[in-house]
C-alpha positions as CSV (number, residue, x, y, z in Angstrom):
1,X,1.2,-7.1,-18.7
2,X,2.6,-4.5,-16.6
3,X,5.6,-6.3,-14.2
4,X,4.1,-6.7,-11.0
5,X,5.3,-10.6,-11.2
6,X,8.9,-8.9,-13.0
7,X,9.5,-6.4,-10.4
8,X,8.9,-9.2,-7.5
9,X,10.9,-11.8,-9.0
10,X,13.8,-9.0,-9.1
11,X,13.0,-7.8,-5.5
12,X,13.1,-11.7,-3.7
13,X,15.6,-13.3,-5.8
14,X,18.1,-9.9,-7.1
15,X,17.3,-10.4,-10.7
16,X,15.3,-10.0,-13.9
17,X,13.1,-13.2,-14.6
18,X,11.2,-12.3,-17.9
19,X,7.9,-13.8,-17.2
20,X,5.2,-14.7,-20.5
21,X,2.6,-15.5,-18.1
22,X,-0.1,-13.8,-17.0
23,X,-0.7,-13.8,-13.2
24,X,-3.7,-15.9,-12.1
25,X,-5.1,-15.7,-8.5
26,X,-2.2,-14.7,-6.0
27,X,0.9,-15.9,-5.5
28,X,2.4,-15.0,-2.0
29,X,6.1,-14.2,-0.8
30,X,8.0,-13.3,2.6
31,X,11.2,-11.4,3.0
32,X,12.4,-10.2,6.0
33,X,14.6,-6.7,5.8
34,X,16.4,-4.6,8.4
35,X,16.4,-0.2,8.1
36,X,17.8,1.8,9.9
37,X,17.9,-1.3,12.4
38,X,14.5,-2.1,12.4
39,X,13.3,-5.4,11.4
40,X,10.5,-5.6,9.1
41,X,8.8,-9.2,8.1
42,X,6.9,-8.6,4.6
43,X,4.3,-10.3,3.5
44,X,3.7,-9.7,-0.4
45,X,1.1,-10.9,-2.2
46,X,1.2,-10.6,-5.8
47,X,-2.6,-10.7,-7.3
48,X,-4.4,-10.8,-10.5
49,X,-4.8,-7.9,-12.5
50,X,-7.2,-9.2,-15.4
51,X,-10.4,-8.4,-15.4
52,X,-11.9,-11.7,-15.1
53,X,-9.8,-12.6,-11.8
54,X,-11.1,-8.9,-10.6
55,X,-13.8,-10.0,-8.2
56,X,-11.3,-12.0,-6.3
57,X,-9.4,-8.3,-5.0
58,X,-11.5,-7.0,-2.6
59,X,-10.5,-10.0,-0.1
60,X,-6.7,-9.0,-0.5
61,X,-7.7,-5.3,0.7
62,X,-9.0,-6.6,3.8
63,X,-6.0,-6.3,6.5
64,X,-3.6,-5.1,4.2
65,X,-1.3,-2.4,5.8
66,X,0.4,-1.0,2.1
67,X,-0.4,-2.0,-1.6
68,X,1.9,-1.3,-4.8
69,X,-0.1,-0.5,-7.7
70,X,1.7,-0.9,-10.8
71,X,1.1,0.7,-14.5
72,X,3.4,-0.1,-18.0
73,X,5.0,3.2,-19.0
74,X,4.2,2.5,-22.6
75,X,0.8,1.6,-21.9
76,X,-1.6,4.7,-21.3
77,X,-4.7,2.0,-20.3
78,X,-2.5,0.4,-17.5
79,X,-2.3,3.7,-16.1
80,X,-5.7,4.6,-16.9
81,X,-7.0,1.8,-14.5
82,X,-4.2,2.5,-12.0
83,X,-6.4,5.6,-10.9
84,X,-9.3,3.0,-10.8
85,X,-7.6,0.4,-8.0
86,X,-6.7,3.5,-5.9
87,X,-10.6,4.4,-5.9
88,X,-11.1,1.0,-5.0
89,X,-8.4,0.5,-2.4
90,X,-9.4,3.5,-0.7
91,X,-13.3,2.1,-0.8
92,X,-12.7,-1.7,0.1
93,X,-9.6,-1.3,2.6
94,X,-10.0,-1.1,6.4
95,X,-6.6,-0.2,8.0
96,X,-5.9,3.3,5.4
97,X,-2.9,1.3,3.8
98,X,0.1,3.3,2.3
99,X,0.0,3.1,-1.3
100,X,2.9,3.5,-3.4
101,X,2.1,3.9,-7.7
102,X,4.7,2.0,-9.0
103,X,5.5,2.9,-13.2
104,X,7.6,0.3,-14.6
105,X,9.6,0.0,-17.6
106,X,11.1,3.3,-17.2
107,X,14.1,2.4,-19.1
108,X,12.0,2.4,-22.4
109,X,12.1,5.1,-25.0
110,X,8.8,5.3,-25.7
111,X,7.2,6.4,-22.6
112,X,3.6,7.7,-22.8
113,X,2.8,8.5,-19.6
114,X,4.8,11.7,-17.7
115,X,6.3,11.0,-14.4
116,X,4.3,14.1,-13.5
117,X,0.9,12.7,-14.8
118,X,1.6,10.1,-12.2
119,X,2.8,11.6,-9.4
120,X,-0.2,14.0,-9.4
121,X,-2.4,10.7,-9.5
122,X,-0.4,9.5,-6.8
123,X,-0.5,12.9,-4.4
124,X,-4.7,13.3,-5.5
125,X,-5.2,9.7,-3.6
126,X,-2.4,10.4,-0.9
127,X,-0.1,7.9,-2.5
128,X,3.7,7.8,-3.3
129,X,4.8,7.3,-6.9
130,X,8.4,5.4,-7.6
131,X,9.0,5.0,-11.2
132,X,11.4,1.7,-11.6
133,X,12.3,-0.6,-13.6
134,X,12.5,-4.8,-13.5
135,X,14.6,-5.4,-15.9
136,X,17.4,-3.2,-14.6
137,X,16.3,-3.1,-10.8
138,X,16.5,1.0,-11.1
139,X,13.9,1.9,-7.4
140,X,13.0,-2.2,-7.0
141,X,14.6,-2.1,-3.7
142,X,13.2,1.2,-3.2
143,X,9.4,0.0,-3.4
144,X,9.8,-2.4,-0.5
145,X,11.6,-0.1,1.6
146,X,9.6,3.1,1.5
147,X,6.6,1.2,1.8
148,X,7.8,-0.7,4.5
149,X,8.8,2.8,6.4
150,X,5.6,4.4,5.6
151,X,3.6,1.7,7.3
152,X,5.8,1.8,10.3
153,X,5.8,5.5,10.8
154,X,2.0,5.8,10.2
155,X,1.8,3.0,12.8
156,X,3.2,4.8,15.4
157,X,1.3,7.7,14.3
158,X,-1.8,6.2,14.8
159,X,-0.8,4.6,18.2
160,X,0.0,8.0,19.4
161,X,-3.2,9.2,18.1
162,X,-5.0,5.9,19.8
163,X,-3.6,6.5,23.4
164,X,-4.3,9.9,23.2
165,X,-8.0,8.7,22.5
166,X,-8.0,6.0,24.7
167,X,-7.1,8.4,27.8
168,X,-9.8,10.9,26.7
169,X,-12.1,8.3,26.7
170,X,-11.3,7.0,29.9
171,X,-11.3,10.6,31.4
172,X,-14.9,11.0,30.0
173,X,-15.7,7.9,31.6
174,X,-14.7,9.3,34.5
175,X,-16.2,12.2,34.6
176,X,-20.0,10.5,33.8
177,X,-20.0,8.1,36.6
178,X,-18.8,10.9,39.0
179,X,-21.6,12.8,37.1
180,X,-24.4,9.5,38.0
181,X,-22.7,9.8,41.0
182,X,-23.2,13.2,42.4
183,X,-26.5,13.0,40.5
184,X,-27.8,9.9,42.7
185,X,-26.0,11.6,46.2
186,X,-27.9,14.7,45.6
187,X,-31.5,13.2,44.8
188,X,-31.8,10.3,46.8
């Protein structure tokens, strides 16, 4: 077990709820923030990480603007499969979500993974690493928030890119039915 359920429970309710249990399926929660004031509505979803629930992922990808991908500090195959859900992510999701690699339990001694091993993981898929913890709430808030921003400046991003687009397009548009125009004027 790596958190994820830990480092939400900390996030929507403000503190450390040691959960036993394994995640099965999804569980779902809203919060609604303000930054910088700008009002953002989140919609988290909390999935399975097993194996056996693994075929059920892909349909989370779908529509998803940002994804937290989570590993255990003191466990080297949670990161080891960290680099997998990025490959994945980046082959099953439509909309290029902003991904932040999240490595918990960074207030234990016995780390084996470097913060550098991940943030090089993180930069070699474009992605942002936080290292946090649940059970203090070291970065929790942190997660939510960058992601958050880095959703709504790639949005306007993109719009800018869009209506750029969408007025060449319109210009070449233009610019073929004057062609079919002139073309029919001058041969009929």
């Amino acid at each position: 077990m790596v958190g994820k359920t830990s480092i939400l429970q900390r996030y929507i309710q403000g503190k450390f709820i040691k959960i036993e249990d394994r995640t099965i399926n999804s569980a779902t929660f809203k919060k609604v923030i303000s930054i910088n004031n700008i009002t953002f509505e989140l919609n988290i979803w909390d999935t399975a990480g097993e194996e056996k629930y693994h075929a059920l992922t892909p349909i989370f990808y779908r529509g998803a603007d940002g994804a937290v991908i989570t590993f255990d500090f003191t466990r080297i195959e949670t990161f080891e499969k960290a680099g997998k859900w990025f490959k994945e992510l980046n082959d099953f999701a439509e909309n290029n979500p902003t991904i932040i690699l999240v490595g918990n339990k960074t207030d234990l001694v016995n780390k084996c993974i470097s913060n550098d091993d991940a943030r090089e993981l993180a930069k070699k898929y474009n992605g942002i690493f936080l290292e946090v913890s649940a059970l203090s709430g070291l970065n929790v808030n942190e997660i939510f928030s960058t992601l958050a921003l880095e959703i709504y400046h790639n949005k306007i991003k993109n719009v800018k890119k869009k209506k750029n687009k969408i007025i060449l397009k319109n210009n070449k548009k233009k610019n073929k039915n004057l062609e079919q125009k002139n073309k029919k004027r001058c041969c009929s």
